[in-house]
NUKOLMI-435110 format. One record per residue (C-alpha): residue number from 1; residue in three letters; chain; x, y, z. Coordinates in nm, 2 decimals. Layout:
<pts>
{NUM; 'ALA'; 'A'; {X; Y; Z}} ...
</pts>
This chain:
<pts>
{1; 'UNK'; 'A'; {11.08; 10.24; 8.05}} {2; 'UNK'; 'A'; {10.73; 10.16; 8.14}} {3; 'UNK'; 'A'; {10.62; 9.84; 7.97}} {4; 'UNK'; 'A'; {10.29; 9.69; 8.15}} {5; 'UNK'; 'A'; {10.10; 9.39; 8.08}} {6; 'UNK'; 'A'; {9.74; 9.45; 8.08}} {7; 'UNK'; 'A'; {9.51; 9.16; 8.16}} {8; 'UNK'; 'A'; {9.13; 9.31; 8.17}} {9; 'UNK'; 'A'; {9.09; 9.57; 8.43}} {10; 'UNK'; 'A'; {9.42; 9.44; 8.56}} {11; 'UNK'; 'A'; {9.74; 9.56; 8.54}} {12; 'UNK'; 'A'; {10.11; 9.38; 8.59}} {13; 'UNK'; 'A'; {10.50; 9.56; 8.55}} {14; 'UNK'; 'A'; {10.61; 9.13; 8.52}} {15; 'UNK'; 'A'; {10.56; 8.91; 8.21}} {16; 'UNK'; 'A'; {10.63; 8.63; 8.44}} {17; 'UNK'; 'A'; {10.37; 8.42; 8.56}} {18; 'UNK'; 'A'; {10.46; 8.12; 8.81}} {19; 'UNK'; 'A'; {10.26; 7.84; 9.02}} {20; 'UNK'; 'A'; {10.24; 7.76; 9.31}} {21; 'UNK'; 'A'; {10.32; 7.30; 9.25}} {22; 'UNK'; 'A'; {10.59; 7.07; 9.33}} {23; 'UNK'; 'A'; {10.78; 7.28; 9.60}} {24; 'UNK'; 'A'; {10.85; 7.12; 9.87}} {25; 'UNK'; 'A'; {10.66; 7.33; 10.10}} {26; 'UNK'; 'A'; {10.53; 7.67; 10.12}} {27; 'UNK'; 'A'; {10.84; 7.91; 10.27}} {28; 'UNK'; 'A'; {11.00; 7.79; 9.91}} {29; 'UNK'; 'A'; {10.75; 7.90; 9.69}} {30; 'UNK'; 'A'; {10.74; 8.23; 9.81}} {31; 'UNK'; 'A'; {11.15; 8.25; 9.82}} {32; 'UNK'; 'A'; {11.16; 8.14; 9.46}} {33; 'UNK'; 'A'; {10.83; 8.42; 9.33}} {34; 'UNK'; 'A'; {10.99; 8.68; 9.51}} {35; 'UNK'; 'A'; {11.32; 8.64; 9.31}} {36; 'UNK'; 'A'; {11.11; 8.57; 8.98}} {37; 'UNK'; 'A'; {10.97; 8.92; 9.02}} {38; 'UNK'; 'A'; {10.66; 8.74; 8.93}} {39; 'UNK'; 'A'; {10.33; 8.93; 9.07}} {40; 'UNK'; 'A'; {10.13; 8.61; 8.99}} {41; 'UNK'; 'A'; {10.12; 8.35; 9.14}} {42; 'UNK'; 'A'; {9.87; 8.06; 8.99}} {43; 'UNK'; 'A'; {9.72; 7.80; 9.26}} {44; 'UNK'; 'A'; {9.49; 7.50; 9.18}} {45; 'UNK'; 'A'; {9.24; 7.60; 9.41}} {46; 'UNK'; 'A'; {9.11; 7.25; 9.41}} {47; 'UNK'; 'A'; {9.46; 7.09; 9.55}} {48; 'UNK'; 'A'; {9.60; 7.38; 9.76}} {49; 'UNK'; 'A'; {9.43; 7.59; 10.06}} {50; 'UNK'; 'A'; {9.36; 7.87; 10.00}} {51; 'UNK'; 'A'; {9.01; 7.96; 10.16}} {52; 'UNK'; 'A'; {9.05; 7.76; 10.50}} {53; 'UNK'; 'A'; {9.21; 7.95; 10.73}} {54; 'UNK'; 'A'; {9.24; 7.69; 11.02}} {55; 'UNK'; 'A'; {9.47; 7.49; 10.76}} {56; 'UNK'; 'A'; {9.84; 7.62; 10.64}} {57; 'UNK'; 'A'; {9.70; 7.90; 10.35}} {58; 'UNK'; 'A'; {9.97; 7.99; 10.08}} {59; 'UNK'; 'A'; {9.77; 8.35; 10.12}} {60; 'UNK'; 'A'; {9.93; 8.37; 10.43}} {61; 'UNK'; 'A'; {10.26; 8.37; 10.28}} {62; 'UNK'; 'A'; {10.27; 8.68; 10.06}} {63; 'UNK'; 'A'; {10.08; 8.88; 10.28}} {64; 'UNK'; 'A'; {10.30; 9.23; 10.27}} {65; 'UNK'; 'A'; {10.42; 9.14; 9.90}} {66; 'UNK'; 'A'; {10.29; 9.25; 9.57}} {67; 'UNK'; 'A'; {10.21; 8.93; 9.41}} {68; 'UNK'; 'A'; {9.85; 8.85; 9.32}} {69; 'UNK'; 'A'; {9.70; 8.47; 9.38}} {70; 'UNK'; 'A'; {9.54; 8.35; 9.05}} {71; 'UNK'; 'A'; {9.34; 8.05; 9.11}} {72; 'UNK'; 'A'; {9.33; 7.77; 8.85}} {73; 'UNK'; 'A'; {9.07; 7.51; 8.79}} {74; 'UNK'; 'A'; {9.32; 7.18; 8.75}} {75; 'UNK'; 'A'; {9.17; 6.89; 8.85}} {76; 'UNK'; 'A'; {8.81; 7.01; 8.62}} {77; 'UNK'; 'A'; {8.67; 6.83; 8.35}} {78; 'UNK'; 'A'; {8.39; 6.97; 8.21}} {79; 'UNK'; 'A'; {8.25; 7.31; 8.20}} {80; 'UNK'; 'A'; {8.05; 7.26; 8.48}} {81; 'UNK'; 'A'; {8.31; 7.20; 8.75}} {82; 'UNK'; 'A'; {8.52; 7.47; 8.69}} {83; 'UNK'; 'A'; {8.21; 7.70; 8.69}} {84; 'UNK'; 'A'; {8.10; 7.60; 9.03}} {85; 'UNK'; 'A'; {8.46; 7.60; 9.16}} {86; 'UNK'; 'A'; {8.53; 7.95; 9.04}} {87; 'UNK'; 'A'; {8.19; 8.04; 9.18}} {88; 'UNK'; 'A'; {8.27; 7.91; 9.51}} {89; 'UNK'; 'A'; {8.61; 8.03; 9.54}} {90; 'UNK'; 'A'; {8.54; 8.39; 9.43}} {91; 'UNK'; 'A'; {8.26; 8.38; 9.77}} {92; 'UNK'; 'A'; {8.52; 8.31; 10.02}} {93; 'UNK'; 'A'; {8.84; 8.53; 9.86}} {94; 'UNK'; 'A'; {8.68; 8.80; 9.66}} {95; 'UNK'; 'A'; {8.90; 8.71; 9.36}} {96; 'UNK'; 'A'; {8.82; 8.76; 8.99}} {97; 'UNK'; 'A'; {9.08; 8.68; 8.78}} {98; 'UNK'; 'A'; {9.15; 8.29; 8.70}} {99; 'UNK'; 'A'; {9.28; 8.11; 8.49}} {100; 'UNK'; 'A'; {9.06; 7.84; 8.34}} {101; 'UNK'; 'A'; {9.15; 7.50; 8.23}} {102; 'UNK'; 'A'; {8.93; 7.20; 8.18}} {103; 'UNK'; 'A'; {9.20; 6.90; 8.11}} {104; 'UNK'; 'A'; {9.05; 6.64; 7.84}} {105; 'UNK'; 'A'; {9.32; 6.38; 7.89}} {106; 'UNK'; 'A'; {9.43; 6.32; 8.25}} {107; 'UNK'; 'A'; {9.67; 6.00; 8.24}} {108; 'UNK'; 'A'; {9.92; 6.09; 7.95}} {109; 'UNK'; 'A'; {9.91; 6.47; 7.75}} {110; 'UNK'; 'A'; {9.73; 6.67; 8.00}} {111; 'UNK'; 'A'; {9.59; 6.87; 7.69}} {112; 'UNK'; 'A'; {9.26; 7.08; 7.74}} {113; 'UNK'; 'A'; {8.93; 6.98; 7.67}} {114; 'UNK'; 'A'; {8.91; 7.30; 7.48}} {115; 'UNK'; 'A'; {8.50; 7.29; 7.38}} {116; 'UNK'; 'A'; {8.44; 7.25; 7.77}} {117; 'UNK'; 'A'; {8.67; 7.51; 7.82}} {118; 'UNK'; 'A'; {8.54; 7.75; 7.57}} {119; 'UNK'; 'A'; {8.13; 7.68; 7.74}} {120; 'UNK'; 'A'; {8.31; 7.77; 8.09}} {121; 'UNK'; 'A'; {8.41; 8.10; 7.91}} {122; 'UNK'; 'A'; {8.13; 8.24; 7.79}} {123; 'UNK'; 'A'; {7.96; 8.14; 8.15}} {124; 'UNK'; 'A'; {8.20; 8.28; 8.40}} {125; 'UNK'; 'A'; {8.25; 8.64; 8.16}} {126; 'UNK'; 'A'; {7.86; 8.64; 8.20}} {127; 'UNK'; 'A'; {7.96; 8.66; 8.56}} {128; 'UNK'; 'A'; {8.23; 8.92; 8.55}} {129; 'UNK'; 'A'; {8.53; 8.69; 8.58}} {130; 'UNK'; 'A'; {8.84; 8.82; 8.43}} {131; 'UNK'; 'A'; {8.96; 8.49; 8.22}} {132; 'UNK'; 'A'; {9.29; 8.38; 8.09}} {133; 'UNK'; 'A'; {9.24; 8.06; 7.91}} {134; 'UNK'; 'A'; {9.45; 7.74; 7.91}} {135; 'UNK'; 'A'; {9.41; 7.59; 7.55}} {136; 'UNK'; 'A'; {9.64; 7.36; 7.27}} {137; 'UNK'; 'A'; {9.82; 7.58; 7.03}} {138; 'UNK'; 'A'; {9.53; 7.60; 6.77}} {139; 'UNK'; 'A'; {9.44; 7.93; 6.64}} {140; 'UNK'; 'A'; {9.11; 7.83; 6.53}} {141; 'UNK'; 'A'; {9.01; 7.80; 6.93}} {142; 'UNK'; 'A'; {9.20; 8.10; 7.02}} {143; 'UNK'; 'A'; {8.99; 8.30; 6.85}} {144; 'UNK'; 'A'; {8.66; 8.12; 6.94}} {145; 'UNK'; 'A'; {8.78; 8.19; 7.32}} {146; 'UNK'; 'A'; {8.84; 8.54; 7.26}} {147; 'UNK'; 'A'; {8.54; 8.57; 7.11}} {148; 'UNK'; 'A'; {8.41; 8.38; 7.45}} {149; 'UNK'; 'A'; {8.51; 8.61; 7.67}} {150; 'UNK'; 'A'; {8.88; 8.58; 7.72}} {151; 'UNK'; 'A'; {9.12; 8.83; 7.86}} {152; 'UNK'; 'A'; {9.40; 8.62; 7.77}} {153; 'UNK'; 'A'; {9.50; 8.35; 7.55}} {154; 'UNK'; 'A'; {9.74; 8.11; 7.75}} {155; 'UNK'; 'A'; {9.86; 7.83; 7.46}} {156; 'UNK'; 'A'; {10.05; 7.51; 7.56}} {157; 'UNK'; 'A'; {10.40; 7.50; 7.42}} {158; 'UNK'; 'A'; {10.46; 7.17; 7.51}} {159; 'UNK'; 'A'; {10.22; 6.95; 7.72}} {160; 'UNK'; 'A'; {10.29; 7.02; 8.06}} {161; 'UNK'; 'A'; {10.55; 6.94; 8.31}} {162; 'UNK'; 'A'; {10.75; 6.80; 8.00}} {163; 'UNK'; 'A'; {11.03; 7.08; 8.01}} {164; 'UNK'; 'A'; {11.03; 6.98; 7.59}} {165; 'UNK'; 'A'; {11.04; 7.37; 7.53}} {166; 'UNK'; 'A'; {10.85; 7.54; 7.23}} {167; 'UNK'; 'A'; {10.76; 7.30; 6.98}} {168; 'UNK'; 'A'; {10.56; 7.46; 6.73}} {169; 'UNK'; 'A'; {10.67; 7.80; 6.69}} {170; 'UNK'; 'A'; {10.48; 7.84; 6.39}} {171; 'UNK'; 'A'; {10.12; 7.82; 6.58}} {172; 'UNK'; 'A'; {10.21; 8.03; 6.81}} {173; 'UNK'; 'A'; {10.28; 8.31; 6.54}} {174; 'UNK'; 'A'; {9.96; 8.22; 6.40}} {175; 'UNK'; 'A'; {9.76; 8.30; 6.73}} {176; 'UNK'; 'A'; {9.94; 8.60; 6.80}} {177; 'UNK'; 'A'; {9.83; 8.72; 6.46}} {178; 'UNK'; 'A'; {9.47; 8.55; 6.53}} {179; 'UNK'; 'A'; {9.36; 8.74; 6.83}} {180; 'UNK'; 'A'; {9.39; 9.07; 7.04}} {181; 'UNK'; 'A'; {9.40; 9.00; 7.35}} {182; 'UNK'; 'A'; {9.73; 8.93; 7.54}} {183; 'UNK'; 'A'; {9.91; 8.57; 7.43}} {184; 'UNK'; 'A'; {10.07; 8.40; 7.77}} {185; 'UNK'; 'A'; {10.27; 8.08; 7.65}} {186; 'UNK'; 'A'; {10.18; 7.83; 7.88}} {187; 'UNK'; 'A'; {10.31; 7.50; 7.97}} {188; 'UNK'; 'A'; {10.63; 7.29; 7.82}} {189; 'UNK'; 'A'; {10.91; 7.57; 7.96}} {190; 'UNK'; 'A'; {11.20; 7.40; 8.08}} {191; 'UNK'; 'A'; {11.44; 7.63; 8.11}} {192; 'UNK'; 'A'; {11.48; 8.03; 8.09}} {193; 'UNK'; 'A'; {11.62; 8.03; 7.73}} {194; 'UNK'; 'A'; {11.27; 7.87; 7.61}} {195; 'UNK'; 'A'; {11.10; 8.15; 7.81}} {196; 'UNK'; 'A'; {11.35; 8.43; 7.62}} {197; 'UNK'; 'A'; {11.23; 8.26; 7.27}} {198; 'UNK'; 'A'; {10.86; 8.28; 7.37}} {199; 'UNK'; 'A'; {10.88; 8.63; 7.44}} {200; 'UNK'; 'A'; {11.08; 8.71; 7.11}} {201; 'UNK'; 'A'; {10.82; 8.54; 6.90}} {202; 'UNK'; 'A'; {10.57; 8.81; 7.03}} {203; 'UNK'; 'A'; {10.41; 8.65; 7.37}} {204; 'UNK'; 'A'; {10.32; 8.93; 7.62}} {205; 'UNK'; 'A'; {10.40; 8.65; 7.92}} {206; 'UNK'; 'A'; {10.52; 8.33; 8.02}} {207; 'UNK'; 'A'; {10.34; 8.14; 8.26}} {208; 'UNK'; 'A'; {10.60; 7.83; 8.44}} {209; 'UNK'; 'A'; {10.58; 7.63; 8.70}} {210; 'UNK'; 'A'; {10.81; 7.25; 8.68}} {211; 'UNK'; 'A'; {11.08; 7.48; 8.54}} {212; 'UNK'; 'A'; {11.15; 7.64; 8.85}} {213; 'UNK'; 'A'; {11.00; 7.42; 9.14}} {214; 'UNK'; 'A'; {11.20; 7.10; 8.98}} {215; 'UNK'; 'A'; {11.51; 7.26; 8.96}} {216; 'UNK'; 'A'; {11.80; 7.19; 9.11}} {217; 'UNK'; 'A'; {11.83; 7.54; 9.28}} {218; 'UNK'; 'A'; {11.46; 7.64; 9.23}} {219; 'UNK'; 'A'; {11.58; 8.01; 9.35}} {220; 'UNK'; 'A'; {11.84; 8.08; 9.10}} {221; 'UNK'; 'A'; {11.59; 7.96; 8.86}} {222; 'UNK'; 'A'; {11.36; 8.19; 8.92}} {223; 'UNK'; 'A'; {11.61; 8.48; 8.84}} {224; 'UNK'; 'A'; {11.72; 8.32; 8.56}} {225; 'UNK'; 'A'; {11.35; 8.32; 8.42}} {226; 'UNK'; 'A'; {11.31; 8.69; 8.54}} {227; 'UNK'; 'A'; {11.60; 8.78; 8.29}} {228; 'UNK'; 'A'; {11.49; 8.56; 8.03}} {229; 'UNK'; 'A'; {11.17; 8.71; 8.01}} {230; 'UNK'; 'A'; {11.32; 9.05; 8.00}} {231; 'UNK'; 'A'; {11.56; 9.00; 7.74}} {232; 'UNK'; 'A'; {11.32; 8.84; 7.51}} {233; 'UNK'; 'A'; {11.06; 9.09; 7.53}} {234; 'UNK'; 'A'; {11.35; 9.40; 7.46}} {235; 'UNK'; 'A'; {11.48; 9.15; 7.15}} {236; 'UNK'; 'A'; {11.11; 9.16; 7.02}} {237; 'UNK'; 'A'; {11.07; 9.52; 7.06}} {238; 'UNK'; 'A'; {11.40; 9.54; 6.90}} {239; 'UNK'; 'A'; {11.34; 9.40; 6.55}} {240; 'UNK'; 'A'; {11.55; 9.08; 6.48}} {241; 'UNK'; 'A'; {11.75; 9.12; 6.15}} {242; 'UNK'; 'A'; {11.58; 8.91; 5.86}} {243; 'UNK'; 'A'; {11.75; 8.54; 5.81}} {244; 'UNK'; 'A'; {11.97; 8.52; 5.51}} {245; 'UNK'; 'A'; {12.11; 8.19; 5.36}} {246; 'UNK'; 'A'; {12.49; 8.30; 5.30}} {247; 'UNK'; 'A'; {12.75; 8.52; 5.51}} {248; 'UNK'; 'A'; {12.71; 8.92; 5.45}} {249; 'UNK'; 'A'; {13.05; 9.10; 5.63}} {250; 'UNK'; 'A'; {13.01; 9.30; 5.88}} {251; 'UNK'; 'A'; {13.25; 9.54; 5.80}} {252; 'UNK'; 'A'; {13.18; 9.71; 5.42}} {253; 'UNK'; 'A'; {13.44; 9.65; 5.16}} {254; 'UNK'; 'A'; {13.41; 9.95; 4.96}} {255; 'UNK'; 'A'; {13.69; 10.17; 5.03}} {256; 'UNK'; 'A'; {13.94; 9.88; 5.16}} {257; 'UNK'; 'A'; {14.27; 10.03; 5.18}} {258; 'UNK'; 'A'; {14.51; 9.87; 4.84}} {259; 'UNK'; 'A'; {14.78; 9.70; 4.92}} 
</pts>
């Protein structure tokens, strides 16, 4: 049954996002996406080649395949440099849809500057950028960046690279219920059963990266958060029963035979 993720003008059959960091070279990163089912791919075009083509260019690797690049603006910290990196990078690929971060805190949380973050916004939707937006787990700014421009909302479950998992389920409830546009939980996964829960609390995607590249089989991984993603996305479609404090049978007693 048909169940697509719509991102803008875009449209995807996975609700798994990966990156592109910490392999150990190239070949592996497209081994493990291929087996994610993953048809993004999320680079930080200001660490990885992808735009010189006398260098080694991850492009060149999933040439033939159905996964899209989408560039990232790690390594930015203020408005202004992910604008002009976007800018420059859209020039020499012809891609439109990014995701944008602007880090605050580089040494210790890695948590987004989100003011800088929501002035990129409104600039690069001015020029027809399709935007999915790294921010903290604060409904308050998913809204304003919605209300920026974004085509997605992409909050941190944990900071990132930590592998802690979702650790306020709560807030990401509350920006589900805050805003319209597709919620991508982003950051903090560490291993596919925190990917299932994010999907069952209503995200439309995951986005992971450490998860998968750190692991000890980085391949199997992959799979692993394939099926996770699945399963928690046909559980929230579902309808979970409602919690109850005491045991309830699951066989009825009316009509048990008398001995």
């Amino acid at each position: 049954m048909s169940d697509i993720l719509k991102i803008g003008k875009y449209e995807f059959n996975s609700r798994l996002i990966v990156g592109s960091g910490k392999y150990k070279d190239f070949a592996t990163t497209r081994e493990a996406t291929l087996a994610s089912g993953s048809e993004l791919i999320t680079v930080a075009i200001r660490r990885v080649n992808i735009t010189n083509p006398k260098e080694e260019n991850l492009l060149d690797y999933f040439k033939g395949t159905n996964v899209r690049l989408l560039p990232n603006s790690a390594g930015c910290f203020t408005a202004e440099e992910a604008v002009t990196t976007f800018r420059l990078m859209r020039e020499a690929t012809g891609i439109d849809i990014i995701k944008l971060e602007v880090i605050g805190d580089a040494h210790k949380t890695l948590y987004p500057d989100v003011i800088e973050t929501i002035k990129a916004c409104e600039i690069l939707k001015k020029d027809g950028f399709t935007i999915m937006a790294y921010t903290s787990d604060d409904p308050i700014i998913a809204k304003k960046l919605e209300d920026a421009g974004a085509d997605a909302i992409m909050p941190l479950a944990a900071p990132i690279g930590s592998g802690l998992g979702i650790q306020n389920k709560y807030n990401i409830a509350f920006i589900k219920d805050a805003v319209r546009v597709p919620v991508i939980v982003d950051a903090g996964v560490g291993c596919a059963s925190d990917a299932s829960i994010a999907m069952e609390l209503g995200a439309e995607a995951v986005l992971t990266n450490t998860a998968i590249a750190c692991a000890t089989d980085p391949i199997k991984m992959a799979e692993a958060m394939k099926y996770a993603v699945i399963a928690g996305r046909l559980g929230y479609k579902a309808g979970r029963i409602a919690k109850k404090p005491y045991a309830t049978a699951s066989s009825p007693i009316d009509g048990l035979i008398q001995f």
